[in-house]
N, CA, C and O atoms as a GROMACS GRO file, in nm:
protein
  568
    1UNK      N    1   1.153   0.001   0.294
    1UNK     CA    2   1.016   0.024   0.335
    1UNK      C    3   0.925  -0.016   0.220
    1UNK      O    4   0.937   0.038   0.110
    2UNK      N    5   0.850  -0.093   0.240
    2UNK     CA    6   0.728  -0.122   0.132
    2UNK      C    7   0.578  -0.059   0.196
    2UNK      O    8   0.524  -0.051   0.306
    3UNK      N    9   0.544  -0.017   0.043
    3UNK     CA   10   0.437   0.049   0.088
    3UNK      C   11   0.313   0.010  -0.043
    3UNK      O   12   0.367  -0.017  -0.150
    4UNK      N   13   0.227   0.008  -0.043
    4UNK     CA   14   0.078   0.008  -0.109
    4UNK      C   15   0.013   0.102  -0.141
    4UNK      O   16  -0.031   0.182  -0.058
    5UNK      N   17  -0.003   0.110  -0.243
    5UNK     CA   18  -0.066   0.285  -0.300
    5UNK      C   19  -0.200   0.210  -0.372
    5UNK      O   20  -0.232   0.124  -0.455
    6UNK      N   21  -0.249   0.303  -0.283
    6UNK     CA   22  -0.466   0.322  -0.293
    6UNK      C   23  -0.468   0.332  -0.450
    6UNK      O   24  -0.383   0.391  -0.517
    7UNK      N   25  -0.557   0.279  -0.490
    7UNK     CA   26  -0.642   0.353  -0.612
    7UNK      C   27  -0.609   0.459  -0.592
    7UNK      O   28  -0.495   0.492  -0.624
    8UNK      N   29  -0.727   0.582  -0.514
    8UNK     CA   30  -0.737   0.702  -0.570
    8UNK      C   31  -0.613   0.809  -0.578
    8UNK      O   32  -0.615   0.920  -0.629
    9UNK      N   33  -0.507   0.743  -0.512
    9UNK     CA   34  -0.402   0.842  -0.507
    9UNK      C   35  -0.318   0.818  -0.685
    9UNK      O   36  -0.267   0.913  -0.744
   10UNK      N   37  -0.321   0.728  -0.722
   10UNK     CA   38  -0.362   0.712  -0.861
   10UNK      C   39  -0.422   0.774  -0.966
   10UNK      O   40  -0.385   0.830  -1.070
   11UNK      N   41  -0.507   0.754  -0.921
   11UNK     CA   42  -0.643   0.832  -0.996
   11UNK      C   43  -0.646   0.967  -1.020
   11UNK      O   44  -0.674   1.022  -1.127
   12UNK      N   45  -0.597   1.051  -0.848
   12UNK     CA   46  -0.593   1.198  -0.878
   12UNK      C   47  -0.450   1.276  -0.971
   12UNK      O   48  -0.436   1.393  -1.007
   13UNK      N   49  -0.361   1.162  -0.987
   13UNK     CA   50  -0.249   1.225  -1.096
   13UNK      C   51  -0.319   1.200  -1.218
   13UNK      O   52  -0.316   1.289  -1.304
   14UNK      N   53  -0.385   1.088  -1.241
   14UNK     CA   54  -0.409   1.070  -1.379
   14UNK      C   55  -0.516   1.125  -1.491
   14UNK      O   56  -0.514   1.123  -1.614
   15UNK      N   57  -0.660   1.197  -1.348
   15UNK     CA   58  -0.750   1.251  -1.358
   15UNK      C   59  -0.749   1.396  -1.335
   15UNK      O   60  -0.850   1.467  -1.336
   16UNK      N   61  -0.611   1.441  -1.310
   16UNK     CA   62  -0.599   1.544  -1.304
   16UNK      C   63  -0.645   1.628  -1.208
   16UNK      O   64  -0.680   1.740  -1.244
   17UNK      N   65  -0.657   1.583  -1.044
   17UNK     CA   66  -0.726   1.629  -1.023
   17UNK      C   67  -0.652   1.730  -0.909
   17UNK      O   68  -0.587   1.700  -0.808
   18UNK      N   69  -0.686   1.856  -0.964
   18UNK     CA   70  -0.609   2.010  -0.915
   18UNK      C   71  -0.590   1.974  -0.719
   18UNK      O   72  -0.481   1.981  -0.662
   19UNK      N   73  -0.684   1.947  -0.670
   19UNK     CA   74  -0.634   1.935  -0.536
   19UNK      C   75  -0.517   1.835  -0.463
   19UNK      O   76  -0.433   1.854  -0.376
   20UNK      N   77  -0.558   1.712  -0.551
   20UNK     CA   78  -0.480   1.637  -0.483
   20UNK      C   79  -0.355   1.603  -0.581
   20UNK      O   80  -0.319   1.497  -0.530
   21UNK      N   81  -0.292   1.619  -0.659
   21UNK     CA   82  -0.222   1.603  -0.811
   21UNK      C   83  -0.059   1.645  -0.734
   21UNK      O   84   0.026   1.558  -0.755
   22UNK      N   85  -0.027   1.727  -0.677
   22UNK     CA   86   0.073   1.771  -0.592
   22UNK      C   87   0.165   1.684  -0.533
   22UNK      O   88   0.287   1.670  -0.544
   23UNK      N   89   0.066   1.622  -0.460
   23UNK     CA   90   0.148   1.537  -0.334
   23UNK      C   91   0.133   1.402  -0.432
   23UNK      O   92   0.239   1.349  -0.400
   24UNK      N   93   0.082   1.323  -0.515
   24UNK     CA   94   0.081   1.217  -0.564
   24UNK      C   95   0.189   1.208  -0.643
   24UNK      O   96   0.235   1.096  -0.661
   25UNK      N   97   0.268   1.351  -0.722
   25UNK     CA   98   0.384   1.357  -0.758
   25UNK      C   99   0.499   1.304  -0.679
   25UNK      O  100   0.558   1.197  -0.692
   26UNK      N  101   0.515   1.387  -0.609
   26UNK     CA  102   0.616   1.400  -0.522
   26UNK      C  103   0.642   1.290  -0.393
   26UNK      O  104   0.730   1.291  -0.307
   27UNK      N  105   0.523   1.188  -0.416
   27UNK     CA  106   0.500   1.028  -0.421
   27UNK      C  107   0.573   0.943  -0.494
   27UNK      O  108   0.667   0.872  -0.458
   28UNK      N  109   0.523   0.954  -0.600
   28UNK     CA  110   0.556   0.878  -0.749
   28UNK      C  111   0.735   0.909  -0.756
   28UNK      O  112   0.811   0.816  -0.785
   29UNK      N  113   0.783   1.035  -0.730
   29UNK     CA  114   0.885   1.082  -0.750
   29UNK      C  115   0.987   1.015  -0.634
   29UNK      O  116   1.100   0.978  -0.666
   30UNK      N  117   0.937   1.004  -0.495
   30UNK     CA  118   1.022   0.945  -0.413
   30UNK      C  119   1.009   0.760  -0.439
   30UNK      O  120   1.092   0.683  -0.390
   31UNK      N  121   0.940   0.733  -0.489
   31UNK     CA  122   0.910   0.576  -0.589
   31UNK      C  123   0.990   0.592  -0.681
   31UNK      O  124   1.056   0.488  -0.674
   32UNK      N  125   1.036   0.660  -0.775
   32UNK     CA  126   1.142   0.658  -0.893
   32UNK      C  127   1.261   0.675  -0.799
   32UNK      O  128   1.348   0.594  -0.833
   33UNK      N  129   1.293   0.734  -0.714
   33UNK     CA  130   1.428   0.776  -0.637
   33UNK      C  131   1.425   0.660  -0.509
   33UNK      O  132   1.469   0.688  -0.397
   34UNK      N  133   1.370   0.536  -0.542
   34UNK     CA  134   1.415   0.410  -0.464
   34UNK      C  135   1.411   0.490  -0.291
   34UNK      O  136   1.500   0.455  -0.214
   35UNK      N  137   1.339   0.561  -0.258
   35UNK     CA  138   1.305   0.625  -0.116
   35UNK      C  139   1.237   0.511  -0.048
   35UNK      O  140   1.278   0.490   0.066
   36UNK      N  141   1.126   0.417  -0.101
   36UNK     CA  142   1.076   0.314  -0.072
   36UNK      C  143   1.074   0.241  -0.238
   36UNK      O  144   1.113   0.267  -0.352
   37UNK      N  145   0.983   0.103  -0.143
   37UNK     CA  146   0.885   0.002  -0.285
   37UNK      C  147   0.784   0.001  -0.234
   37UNK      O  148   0.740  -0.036  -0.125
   38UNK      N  149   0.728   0.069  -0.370
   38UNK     CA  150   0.590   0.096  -0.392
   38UNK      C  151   0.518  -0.006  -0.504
   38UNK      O  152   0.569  -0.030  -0.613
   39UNK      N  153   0.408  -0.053  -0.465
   39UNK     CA  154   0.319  -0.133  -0.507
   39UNK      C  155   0.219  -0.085  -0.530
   39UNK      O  156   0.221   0.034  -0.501
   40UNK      N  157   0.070  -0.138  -0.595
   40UNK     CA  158   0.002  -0.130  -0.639
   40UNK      C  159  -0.056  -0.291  -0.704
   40UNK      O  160  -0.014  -0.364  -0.794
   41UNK      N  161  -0.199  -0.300  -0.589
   41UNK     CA  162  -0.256  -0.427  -0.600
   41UNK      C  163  -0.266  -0.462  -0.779
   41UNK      O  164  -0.298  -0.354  -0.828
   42UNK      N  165  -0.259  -0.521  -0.844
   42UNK     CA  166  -0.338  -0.571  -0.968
   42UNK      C  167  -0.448  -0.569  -1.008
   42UNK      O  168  -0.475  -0.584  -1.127
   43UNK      N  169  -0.553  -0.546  -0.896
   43UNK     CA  170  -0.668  -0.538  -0.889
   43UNK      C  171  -0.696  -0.384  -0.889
   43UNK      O  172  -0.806  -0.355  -0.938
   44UNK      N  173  -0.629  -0.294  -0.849
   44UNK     CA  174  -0.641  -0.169  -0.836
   44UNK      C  175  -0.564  -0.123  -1.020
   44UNK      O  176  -0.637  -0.057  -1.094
   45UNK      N  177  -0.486  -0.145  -1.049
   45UNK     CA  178  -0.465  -0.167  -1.158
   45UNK      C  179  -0.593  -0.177  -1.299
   45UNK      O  180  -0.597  -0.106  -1.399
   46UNK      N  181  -0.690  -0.293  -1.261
   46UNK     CA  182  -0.774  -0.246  -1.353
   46UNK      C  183  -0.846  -0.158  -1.361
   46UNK      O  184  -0.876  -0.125  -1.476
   47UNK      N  185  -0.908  -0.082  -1.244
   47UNK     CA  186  -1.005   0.006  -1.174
   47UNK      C  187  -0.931   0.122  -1.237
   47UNK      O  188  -0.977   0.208  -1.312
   48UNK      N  189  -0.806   0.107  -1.192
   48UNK     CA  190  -0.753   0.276  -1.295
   48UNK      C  191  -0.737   0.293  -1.433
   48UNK      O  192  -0.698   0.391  -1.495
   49UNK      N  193  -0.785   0.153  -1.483
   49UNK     CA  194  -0.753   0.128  -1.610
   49UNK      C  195  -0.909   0.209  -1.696
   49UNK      O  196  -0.934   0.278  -1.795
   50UNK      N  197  -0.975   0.150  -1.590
   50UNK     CA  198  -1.161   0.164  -1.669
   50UNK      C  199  -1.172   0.312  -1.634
   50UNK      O  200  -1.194   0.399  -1.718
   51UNK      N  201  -1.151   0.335  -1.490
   51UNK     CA  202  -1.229   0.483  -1.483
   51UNK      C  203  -1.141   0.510  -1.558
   51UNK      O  204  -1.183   0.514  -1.674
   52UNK      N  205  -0.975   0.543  -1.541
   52UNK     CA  206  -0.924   0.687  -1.630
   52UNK      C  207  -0.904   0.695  -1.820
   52UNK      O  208  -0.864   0.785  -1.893
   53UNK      N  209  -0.959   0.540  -1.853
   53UNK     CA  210  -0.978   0.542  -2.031
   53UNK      C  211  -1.124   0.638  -2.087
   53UNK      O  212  -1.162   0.686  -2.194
   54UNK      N  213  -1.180   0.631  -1.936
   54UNK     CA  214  -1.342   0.740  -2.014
   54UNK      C  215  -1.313   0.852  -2.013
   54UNK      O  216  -1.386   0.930  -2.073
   55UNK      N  217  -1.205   0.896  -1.951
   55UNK     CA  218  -1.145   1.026  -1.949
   55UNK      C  219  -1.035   1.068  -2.075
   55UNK      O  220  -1.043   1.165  -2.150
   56UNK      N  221  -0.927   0.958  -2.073
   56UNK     CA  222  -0.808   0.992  -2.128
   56UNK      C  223  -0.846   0.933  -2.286
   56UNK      O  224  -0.826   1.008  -2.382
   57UNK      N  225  -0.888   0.825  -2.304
   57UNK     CA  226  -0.888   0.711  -2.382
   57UNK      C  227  -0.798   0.635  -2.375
   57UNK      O  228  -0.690   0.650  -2.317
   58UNK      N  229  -0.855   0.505  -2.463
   58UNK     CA  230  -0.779   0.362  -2.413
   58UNK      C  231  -0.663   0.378  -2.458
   58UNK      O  232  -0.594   0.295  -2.398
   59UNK      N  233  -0.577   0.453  -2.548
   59UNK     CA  234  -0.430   0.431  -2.573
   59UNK      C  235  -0.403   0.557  -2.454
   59UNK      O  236  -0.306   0.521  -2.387
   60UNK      N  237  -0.441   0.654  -2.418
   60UNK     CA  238  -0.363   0.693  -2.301
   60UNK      C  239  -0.380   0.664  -2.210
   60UNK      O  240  -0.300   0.719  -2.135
   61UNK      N  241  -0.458   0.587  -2.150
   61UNK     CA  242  -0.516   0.498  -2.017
   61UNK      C  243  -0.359   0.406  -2.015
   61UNK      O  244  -0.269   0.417  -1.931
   62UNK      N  245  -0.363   0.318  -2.135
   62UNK     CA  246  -0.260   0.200  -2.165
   62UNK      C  247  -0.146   0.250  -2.147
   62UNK      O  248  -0.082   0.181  -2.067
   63UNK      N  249  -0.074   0.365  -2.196
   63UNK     CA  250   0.050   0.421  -2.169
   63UNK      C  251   0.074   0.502  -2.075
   63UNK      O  252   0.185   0.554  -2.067
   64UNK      N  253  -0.043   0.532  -1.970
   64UNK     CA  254  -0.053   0.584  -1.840
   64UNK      C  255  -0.019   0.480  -1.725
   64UNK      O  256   0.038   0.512  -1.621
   65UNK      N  257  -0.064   0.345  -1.757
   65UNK     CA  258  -0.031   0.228  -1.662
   65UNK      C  259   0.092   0.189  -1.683
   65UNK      O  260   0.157   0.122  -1.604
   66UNK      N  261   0.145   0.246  -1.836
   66UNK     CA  262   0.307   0.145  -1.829
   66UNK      C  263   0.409   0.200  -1.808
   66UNK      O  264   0.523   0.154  -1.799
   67UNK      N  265   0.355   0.345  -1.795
   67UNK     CA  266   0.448   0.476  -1.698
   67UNK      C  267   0.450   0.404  -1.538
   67UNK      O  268   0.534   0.340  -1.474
   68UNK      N  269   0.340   0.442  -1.515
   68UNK     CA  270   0.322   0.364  -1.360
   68UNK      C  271   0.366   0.208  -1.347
   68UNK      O  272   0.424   0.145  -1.258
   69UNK      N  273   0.340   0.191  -1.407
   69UNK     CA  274   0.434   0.028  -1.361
   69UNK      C  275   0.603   0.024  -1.417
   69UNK      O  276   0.669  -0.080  -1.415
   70UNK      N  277   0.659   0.160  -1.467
   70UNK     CA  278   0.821   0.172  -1.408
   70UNK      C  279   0.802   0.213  -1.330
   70UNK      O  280   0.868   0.316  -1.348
   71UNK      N  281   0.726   0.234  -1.166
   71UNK     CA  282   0.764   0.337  -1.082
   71UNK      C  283   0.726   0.239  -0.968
   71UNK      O  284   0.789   0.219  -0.864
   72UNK      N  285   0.596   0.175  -1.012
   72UNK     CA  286   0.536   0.090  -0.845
   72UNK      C  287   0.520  -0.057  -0.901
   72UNK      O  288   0.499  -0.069  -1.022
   73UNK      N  289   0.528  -0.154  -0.833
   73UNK     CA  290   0.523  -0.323  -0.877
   73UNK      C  291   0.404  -0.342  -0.899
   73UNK      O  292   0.329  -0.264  -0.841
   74UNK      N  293   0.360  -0.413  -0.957
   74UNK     CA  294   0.204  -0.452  -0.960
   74UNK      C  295   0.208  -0.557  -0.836
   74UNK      O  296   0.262  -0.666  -0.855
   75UNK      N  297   0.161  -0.530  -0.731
   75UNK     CA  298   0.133  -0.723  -0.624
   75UNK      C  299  -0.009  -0.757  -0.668
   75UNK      O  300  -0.116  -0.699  -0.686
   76UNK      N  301   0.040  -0.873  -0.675
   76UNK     CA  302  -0.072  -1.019  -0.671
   76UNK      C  303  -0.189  -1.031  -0.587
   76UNK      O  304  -0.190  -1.035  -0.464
   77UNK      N  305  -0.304  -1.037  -0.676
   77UNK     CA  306  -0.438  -1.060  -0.604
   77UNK      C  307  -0.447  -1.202  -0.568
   77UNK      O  308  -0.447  -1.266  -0.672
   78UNK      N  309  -0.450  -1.234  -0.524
   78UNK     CA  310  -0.451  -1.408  -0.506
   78UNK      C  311  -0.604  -1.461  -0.483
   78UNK      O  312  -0.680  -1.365  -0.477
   79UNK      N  313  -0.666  -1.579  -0.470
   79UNK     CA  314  -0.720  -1.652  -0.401
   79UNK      C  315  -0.768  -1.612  -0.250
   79UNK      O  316  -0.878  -1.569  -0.216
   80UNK      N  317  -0.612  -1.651  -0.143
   80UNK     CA  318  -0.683  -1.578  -0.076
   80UNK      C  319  -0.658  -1.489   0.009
   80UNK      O  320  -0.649  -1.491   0.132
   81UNK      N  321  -0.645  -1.398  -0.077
   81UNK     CA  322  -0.643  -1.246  -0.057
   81UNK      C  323  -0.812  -1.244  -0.014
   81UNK      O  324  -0.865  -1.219   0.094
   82UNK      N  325  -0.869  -1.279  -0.145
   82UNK     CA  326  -1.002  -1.243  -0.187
   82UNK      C  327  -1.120  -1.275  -0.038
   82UNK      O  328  -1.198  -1.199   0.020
   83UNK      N  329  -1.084  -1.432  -0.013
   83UNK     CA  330  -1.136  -1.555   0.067
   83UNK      C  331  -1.111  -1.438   0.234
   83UNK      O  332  -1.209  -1.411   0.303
   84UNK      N  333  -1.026  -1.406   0.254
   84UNK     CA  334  -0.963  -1.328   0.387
   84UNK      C  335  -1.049  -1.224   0.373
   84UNK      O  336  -1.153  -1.214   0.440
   85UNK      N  337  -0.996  -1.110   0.252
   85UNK     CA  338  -1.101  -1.025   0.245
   85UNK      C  339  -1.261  -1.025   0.285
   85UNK      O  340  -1.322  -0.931   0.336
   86UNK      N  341  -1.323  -1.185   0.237
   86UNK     CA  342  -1.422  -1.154   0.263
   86UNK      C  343  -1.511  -1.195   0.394
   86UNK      O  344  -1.627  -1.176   0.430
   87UNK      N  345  -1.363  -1.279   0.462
   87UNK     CA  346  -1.404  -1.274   0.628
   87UNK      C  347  -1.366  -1.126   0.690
   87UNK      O  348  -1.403  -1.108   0.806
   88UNK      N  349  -1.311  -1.041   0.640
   88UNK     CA  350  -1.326  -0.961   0.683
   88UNK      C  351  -1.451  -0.862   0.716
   88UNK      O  352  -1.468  -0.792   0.815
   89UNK      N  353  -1.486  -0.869   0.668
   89UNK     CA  354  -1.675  -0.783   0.663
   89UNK      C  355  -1.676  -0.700   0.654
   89UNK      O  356  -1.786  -0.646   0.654
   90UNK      N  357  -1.529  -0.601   0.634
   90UNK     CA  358  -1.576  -0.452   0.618
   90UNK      C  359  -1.677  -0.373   0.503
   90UNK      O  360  -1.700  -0.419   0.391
   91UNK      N  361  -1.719  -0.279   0.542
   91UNK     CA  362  -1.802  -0.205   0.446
   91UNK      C  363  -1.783  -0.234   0.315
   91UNK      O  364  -1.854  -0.301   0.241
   92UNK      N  365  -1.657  -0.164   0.287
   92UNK     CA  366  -1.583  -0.135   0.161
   92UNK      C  367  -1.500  -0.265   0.079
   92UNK      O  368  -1.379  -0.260   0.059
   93UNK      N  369  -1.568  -0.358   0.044
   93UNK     CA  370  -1.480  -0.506  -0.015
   93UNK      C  371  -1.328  -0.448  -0.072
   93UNK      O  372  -1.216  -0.473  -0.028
   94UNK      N  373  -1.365  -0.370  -0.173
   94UNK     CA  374  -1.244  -0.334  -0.240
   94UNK      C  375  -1.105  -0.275  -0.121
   94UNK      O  376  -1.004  -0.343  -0.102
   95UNK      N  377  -1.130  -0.144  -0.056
   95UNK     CA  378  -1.090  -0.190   0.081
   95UNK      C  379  -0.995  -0.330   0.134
   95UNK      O  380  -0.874  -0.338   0.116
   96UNK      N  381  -1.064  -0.419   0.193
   96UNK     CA  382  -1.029  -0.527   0.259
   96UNK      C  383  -1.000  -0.596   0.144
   96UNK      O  384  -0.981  -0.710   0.184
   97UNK      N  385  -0.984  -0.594   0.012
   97UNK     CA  386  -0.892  -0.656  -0.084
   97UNK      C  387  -0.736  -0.562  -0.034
   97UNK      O  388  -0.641  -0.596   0.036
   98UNK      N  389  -0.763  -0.455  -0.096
   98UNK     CA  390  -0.626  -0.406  -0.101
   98UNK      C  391  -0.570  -0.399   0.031
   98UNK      O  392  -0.463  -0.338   0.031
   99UNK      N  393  -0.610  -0.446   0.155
   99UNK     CA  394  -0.559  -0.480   0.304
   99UNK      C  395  -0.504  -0.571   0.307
   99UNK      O  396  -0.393  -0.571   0.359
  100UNK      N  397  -0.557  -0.688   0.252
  100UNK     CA  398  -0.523  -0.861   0.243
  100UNK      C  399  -0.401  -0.848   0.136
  100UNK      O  400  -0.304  -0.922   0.153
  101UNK      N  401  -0.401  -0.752   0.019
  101UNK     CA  402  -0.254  -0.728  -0.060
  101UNK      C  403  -0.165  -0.668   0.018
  101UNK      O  404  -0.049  -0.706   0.016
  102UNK      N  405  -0.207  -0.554   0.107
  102UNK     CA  406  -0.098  -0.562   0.173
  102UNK      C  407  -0.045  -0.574   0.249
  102UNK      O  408   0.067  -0.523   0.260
  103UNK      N  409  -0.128  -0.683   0.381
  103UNK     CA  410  -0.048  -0.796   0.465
  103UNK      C  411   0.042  -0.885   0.386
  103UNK      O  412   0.162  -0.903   0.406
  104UNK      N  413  -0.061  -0.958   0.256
  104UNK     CA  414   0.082  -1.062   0.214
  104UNK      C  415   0.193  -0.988   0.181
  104UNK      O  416   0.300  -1.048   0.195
  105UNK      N  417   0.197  -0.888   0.146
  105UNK     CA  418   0.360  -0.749   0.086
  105UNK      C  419   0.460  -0.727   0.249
  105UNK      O  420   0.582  -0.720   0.262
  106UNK      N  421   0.354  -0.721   0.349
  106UNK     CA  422   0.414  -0.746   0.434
  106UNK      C  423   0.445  -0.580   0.435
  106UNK      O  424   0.562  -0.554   0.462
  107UNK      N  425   0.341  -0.438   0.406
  107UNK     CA  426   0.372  -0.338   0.405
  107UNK      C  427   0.389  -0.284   0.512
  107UNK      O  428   0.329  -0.335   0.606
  108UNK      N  429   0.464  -0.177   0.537
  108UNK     CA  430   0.461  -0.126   0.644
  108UNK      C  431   0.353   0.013   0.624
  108UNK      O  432   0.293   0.062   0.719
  109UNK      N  433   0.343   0.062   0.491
  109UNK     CA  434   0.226   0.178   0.531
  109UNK      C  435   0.088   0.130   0.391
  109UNK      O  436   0.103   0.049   0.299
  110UNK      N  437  -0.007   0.194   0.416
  110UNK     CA  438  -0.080   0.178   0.288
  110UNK      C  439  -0.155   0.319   0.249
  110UNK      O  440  -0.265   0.350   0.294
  111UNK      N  441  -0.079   0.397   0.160
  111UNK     CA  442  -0.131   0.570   0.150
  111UNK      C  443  -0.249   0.560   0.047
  111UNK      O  444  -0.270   0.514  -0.065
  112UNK      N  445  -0.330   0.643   0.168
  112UNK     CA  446  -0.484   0.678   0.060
  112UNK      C  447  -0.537   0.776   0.127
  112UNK      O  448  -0.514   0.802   0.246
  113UNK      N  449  -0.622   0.843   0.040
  113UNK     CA  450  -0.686   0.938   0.103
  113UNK      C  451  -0.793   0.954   0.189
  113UNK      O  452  -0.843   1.054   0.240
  114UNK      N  453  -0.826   0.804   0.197
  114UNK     CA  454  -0.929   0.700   0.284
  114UNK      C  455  -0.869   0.654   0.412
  114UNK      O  456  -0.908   0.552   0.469
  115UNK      N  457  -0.827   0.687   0.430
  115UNK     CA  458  -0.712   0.677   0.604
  115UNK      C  459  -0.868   0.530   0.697
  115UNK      O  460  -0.861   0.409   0.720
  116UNK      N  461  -0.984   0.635   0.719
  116UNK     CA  462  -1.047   0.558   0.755
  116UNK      C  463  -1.129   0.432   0.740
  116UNK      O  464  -1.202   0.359   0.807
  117UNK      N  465  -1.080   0.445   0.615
  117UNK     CA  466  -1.135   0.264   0.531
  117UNK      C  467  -1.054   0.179   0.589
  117UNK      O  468  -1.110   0.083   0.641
  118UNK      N  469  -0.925   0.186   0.596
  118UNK     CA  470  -0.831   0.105   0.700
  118UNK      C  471  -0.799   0.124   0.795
  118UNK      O  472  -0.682   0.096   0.821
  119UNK      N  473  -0.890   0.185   0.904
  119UNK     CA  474  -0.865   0.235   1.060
  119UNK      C  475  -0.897   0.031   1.146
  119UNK      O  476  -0.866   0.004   1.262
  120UNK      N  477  -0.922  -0.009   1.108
  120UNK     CA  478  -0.954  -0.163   1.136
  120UNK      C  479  -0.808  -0.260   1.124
  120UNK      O  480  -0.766  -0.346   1.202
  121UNK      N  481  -0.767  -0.223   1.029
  121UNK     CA  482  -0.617  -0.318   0.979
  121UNK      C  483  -0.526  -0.247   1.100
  121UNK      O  484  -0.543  -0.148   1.172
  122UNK      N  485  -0.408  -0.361   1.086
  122UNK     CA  486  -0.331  -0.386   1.075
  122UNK      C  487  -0.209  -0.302   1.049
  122UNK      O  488  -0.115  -0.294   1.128
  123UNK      N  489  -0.219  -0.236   0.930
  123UNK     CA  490  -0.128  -0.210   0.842
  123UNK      C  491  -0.156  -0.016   0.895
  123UNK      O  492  -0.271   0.025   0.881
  124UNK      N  493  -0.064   0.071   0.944
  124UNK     CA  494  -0.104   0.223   0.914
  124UNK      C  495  -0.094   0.254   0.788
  124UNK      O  496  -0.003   0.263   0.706
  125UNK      N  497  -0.222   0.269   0.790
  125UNK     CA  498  -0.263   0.414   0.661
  125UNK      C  499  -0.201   0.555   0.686
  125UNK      O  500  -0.215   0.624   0.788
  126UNK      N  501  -0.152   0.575   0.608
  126UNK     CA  502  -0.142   0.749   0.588
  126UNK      C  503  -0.204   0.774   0.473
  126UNK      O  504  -0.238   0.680   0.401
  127UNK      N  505  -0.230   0.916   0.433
  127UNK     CA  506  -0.294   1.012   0.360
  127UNK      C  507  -0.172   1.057   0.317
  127UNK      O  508  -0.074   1.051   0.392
  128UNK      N  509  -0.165   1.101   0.207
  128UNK     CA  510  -0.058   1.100   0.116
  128UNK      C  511   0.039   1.273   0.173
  128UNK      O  512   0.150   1.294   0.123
  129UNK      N  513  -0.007   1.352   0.251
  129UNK     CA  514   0.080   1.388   0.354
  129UNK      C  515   0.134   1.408   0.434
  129UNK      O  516   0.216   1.497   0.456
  130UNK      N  517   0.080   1.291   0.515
  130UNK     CA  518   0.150   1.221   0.643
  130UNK      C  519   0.284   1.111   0.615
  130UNK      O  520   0.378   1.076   0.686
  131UNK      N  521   0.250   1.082   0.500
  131UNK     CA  522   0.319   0.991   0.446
  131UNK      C  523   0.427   1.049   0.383
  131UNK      O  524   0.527   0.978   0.388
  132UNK      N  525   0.448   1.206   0.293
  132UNK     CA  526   0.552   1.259   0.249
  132UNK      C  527   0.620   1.304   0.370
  132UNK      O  528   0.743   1.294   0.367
  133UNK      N  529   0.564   1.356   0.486
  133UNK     CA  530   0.616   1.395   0.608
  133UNK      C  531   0.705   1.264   0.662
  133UNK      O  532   0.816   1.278   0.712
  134UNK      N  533   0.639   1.137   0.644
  134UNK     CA  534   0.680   1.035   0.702
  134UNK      C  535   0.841   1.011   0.617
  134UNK      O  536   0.950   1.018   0.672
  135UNK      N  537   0.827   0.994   0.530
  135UNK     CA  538   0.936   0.994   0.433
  135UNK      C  539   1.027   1.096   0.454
  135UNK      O  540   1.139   1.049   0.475
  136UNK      N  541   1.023   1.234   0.456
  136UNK     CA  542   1.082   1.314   0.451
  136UNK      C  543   1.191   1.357   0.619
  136UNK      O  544   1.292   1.424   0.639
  137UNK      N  545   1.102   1.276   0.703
  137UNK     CA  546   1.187   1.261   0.843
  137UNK      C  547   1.276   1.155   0.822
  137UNK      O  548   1.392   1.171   0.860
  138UNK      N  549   1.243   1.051   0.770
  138UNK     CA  550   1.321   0.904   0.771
  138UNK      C  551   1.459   0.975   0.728
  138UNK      O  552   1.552   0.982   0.808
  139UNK      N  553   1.471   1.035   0.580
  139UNK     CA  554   1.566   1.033   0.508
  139UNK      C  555   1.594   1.174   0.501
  139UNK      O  556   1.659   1.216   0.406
  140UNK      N  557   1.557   1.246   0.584
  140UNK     CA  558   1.593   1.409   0.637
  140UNK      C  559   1.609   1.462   0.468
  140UNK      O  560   1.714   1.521   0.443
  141UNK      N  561   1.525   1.447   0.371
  141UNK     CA  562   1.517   1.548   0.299
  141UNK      C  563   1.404   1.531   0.225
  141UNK      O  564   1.344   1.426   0.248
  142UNK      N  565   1.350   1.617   0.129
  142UNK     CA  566   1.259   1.601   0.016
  142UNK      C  567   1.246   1.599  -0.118
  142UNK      O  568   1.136   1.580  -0.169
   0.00000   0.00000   0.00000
């Protein structure tokens, strides 16, 4: 199963953020235990790079991404990813980037906490506990 992980589900392990910090584990954790392949656009990659260095700073920002990249692949922003994206017209560009990454991945889910930024695609979104539920039926455990 390949799957695409949002920015913010990112963001809330690295930013610490008490509500959502839980289930982004136990994400990350079924990503180390080969449950799926998990990705993460390149482009989403820098975005976690800038917001979470004003928080952490730039050497723990830097050794926060190279934790995360043993766990999820970086995929390729391409050309036209970008070009697709922007026949797409949705609201949210960034959005319809990380949609166009993950048609070419060829994902079968894309977890964010934005379910409705990608109610238009292609691809089902889950929210990062629909998605442990989803996982946790496939392979009858947790």
């Amino acid at each position: 199963m390949t799957v695409l992980i949002d920015t913010n589900i990112v963001l809330d392990l690295l930013l610490n953020n008490a509500e959502f910090i839980a289930n982004t584990r136990v994400i990350l954790k079924f990503a180390e235990q080969k449950r799926f392949t998990g990705y993460i656009s390149a482009s989403a990659i820098t975005d976690i790079f800038y917001i979470s260095q004003k928080k952490l700073g730039k050497k723990a920002a830097q050794e926060a991404i190279k934790h995360l990249l043993n766990i999820l692949y970086p995929a390729t922003v391409s050309d036209s990813n970008i070009y697709h994206a922007l026949e797409l017209e949705w609201d949210d560009f960034e959005d319809s980037v990380q949609f166009t990454v993950g048609e070419a991945l060829s994902a079968d889910f894309i977890v964010t906490r934005n379910t409705q930024d990608f109610a238009s695609g292609s691809i089902s979104a889950l929210t990062p506990e629909q998605f442990i539920q989803t996982i946790t039926n496939i392979s009858g455990k947790s």
